[in-house]
N, C-alpha and C positions, 0 to 999 in steps of 0.2 A: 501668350496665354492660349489662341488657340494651335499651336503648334503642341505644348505642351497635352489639351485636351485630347486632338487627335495620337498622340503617343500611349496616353492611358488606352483609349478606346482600341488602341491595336493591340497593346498589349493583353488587354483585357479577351479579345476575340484571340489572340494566339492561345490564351489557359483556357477558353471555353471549348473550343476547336480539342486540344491536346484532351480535356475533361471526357468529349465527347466520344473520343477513338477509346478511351480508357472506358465509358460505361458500354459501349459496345461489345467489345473485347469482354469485358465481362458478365455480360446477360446470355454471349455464346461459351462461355466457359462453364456457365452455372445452369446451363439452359434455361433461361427464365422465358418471360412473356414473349412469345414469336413477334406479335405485335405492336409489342412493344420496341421491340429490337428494330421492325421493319420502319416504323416512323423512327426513331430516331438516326437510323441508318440514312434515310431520306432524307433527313435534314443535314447531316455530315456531307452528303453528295450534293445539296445545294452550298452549301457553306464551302466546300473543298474547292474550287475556282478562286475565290477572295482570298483563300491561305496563306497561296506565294505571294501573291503581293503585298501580303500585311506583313509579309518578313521580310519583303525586300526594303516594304519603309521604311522597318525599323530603324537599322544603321542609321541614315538620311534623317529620319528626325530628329534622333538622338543628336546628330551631329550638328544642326540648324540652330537644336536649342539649346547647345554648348558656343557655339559663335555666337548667338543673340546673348547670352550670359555673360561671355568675355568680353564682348563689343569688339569682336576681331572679325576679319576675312579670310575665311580659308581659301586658299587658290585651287584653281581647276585641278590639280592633282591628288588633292586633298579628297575631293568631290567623288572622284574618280575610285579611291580606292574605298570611297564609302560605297559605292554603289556595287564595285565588286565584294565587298563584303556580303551587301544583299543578295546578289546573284547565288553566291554561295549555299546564304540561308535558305532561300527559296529553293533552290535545288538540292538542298542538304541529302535529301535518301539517296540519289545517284554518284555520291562520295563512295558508296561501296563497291562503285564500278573499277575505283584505279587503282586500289590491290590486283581486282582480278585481270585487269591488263598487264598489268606488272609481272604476275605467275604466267599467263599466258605466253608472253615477248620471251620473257628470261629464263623461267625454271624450264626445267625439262622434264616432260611426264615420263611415267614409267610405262604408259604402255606406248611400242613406235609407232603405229598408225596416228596418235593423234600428233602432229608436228605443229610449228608455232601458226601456223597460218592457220589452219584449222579451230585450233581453239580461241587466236582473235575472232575467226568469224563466228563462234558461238559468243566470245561475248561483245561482240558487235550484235548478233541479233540478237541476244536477251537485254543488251541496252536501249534497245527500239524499241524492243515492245513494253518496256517499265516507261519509259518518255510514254509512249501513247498511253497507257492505262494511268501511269501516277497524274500526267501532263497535258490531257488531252486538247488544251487548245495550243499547248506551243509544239505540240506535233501536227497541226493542223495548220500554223500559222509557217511554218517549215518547207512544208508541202505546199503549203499556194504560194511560199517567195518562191519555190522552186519552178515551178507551175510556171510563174508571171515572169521571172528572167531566165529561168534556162530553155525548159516546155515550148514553151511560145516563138522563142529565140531560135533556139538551136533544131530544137524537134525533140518529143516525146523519146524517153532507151526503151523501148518493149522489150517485154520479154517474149520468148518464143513463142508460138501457138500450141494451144492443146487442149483437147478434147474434153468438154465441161463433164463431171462426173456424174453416175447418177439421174442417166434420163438423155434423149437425142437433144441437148439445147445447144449444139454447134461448139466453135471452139470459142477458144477464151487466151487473152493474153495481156497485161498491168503494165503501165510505166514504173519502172524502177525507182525515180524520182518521186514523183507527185502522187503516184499509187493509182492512179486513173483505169478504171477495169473496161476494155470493149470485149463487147461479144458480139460475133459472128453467127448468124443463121439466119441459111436460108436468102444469101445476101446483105443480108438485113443488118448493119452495124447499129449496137444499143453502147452505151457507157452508163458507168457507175463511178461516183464518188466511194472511196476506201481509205480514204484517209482517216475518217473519224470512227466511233465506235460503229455507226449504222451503216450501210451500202443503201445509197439513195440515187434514182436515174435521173442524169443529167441531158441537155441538148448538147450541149459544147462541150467538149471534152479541154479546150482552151478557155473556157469563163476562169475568172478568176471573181473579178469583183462584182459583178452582174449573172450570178448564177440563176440559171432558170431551172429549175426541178419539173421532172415530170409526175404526175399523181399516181398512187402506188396503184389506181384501177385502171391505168393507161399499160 
């Protein structure tokens, strides 16, 4: 029974969520109330973190309460391919990515400067930055495993130094990895957190789980 309740209640938040993208989309179509638009966009941006995981249940409970119905035992393999279903679901918008790998590796463009490597690394980085804006904690959670086993372990990949843009504030140069921003001036080494939507300044460019922030009047 409550296996069942909780499958309504997801289902029921995946058509509210899906309802919500749709009256949005349509108050910027029809220009309606700005207002109107901006709260309920608010509330899509609260509600959009619970999304993927109310589709990853789905499979998983469907599946629980068809074993509880048969009185059977599905075996870890069973399990297994439920949850990859979920994965799927929840990341369903990044499915449009493996056509465009696929034209990238095999077709051949018509103009020659762009060759296969070049057009994987465009869609290598327009697949990053869809994870970061659709995904933004498992882009985050990416970057701190990255951070905690390789970072820590191995040592930060900088990239090269250069010259911050836009004013004498020294140079500037990111871990490849973990996105970790220092800056240089004046001696003086600062970091930033970059992984998330914000740049926020850190003490430890190595915190993972015990992150100390510094206050944005520091």
């Amino acid at each position: 029974m409550i296996l069942t309740l909780l499958l309504i209640f997801s289902l029921l938040f995946d058509g509210s969520y899906h309802l919500l993208e749709w009256k949005c989309k349509q108050l910027i179509a029809k220009g309606g109330n700005h207002s109107q638009w901006v709260k309920l966009n608010n509330l899509k941006e609260q509600l959009r973190p619970w999304k993927g995981f109310m589709l990853f249940l789905d499979p998983l409970l469907i599946m629980a309460i068809a074993q509880n119905w048969m009185d059977a035992n599905y075996p870890w393999p069973v399990w297994a391919i439920g949850g990859l279903i979920g994965i799927v679901c929840s990341y369903n918008s990044l499915l449009r990515y493996v056509p465009r790998f696929y034209r990238a590796r095999f077709v051949k463009s018509t103009n020659p400067d762009h060759n296969a490597k070049w057009l994987l690394s465009c869609v290598r980085n327009s697949l990053g930055h869809a994870i970061q804006s659709d995904y933004p904690r498992t882009h985050a959670f990416f970057r701190l495993a990255g951070r905690l086993f390789v970072c820590n372990t191995i040592g930060h990949r900088w990239t090269n130094w250069e010259a911050v843009k836009y004013g004498d504030f020294g140079n500037s140069r990111k871990c490849k990895l973990c996105l970790v921003n220092e800056t240089k001036q004046h001696g003086e080494s600062r970091y930033c957190e970059t992984h998330s939507r914000t740049w926020r300044k850190i003490v430890n460019p190595n915190s993972v789980f015990r992150r100390v922030y510094i206050k944005p009047d520091n």
